[in-house]
C-alpha positions, 0 to 999 in steps of 0.5 A: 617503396617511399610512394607506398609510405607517403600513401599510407600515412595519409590513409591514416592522416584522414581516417584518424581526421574522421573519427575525431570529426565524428566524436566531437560534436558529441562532447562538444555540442553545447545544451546537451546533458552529460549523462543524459541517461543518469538524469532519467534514471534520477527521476523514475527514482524520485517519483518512485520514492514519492509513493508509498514503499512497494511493500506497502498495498496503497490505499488507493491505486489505479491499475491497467485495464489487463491487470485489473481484470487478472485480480477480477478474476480471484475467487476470494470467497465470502467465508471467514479468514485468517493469517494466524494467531501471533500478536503483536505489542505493536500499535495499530495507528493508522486505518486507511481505505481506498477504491481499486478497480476489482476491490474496495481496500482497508489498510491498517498499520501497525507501528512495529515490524514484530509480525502480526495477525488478523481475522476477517468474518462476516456477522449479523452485528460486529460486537464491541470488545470487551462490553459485548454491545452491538457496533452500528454501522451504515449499509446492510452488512457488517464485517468484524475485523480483528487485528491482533495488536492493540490500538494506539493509546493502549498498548506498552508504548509509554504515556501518551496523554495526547493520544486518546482510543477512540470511543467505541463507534468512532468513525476511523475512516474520514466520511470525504473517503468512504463516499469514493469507495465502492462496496464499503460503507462505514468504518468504526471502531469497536475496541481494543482489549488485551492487545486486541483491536476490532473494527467494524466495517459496513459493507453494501452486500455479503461480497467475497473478502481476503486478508493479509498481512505486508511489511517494510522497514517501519512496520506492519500494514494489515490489508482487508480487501472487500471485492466490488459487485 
């Protein structure tokens, strides 16, 4: 009986030996991070929170050849649209463009998260509000597109004696960024009237066009996509 103890004992000696030597150059191993796992996870956050909030469409963005061809794919239709009728007594402030890989995209934000609406049509001459005359815009087709909210300047924010609505034509978009785009010309102010902002955008043919409306936590960001050749 007493060899069977010694024996066993020793089988336990050399199995707990073995799972120390296995567990210790984990934790011991000098250079190696703790929590590895942790570290990479930190880092997708911190390109993720470099970009803009998912809820916003950027701009600008690049997709995979797959997905690109899934939105190509969209028939939008050149016909007028609309999200509704609600106004806003936020502020547009901001107008932005981008080249996608199916679309050229307009984003126009709003400073206030109180929901709001726009239109999009094509027209023979997109008019300024409220004087009713004819905004030019460079390339054959002019695109009238209406938010429902007014211009930054004009609205209820307070006095803002910095903040100036531009003059009607006004370039919105910057001309370095119009020249990446694709199918879309020209950006210009045409007016803001009774809470109402319109812009003119000049486009390179009468091509098929959507409009929706996004939110995140600081606002509303109106999105015109004008689909590429």
């Amino acid at each position: 009986m007493g060899v069977q103890y010694s024996i066993s004992r020793g089988a336990l000696l050399a199995a707990l030996t073995a799972t120390m030597a296995v567990g210790l150059p984990a934790c011991g191993r000098q250079g190696t991070p703790p929590a590895a796992t942790s570290s990479v996870a930190s880092s997708s956050l911190a390109t993720t929170s470099s970009a803009e909030p998912a809820a916003v469409p950027s701009a600008s963005a690049t997709a995979s050849p797959r997905s690109a061809a899934a939105r190509c794919a969209t028939a939008w239709g050149t016909g007028a649209k609309s999200t509704g009728t609600r106004m806003s007594p936020a502020e547009v402030y901001l107008v932005r463009a981008g080249r996608h890989p199916c679309f050229d995209r307009l984003v126009l934000d709003v400073n206030g998260t109180a929901p709001v609406d726009a239109s999009v049509r094509y027209v023979r001459a997109v008019l300024s509000d409220p004087a009713g005359r004819p905004v030019g815009v460079s390339g054959p087709v002019a695109l009238q597109v209406v938010v429902r909210a007014p211009y930054l300047g004009a609205g209820t924010s307070g006095h803002q004696p910095y903040r100036k609505v531009p003059a009607v034509g006004a370039r919105l978009v910057p001309a370095a960024a119009l020249a990446g785009l694709a199918v879309v010309r020209d950006v210009r102010f045409a007016g803001t009237f009774e809470g109402v902002t319109t812009v003119a955008v000049g486009a390179v043919a009468r091509l098929p066009v959507r409009v929706f409306v996004t939110r995140d936590h600081g606002g509303r960001h109106v999105v015109v996509d004008v689909a590429r050749r």
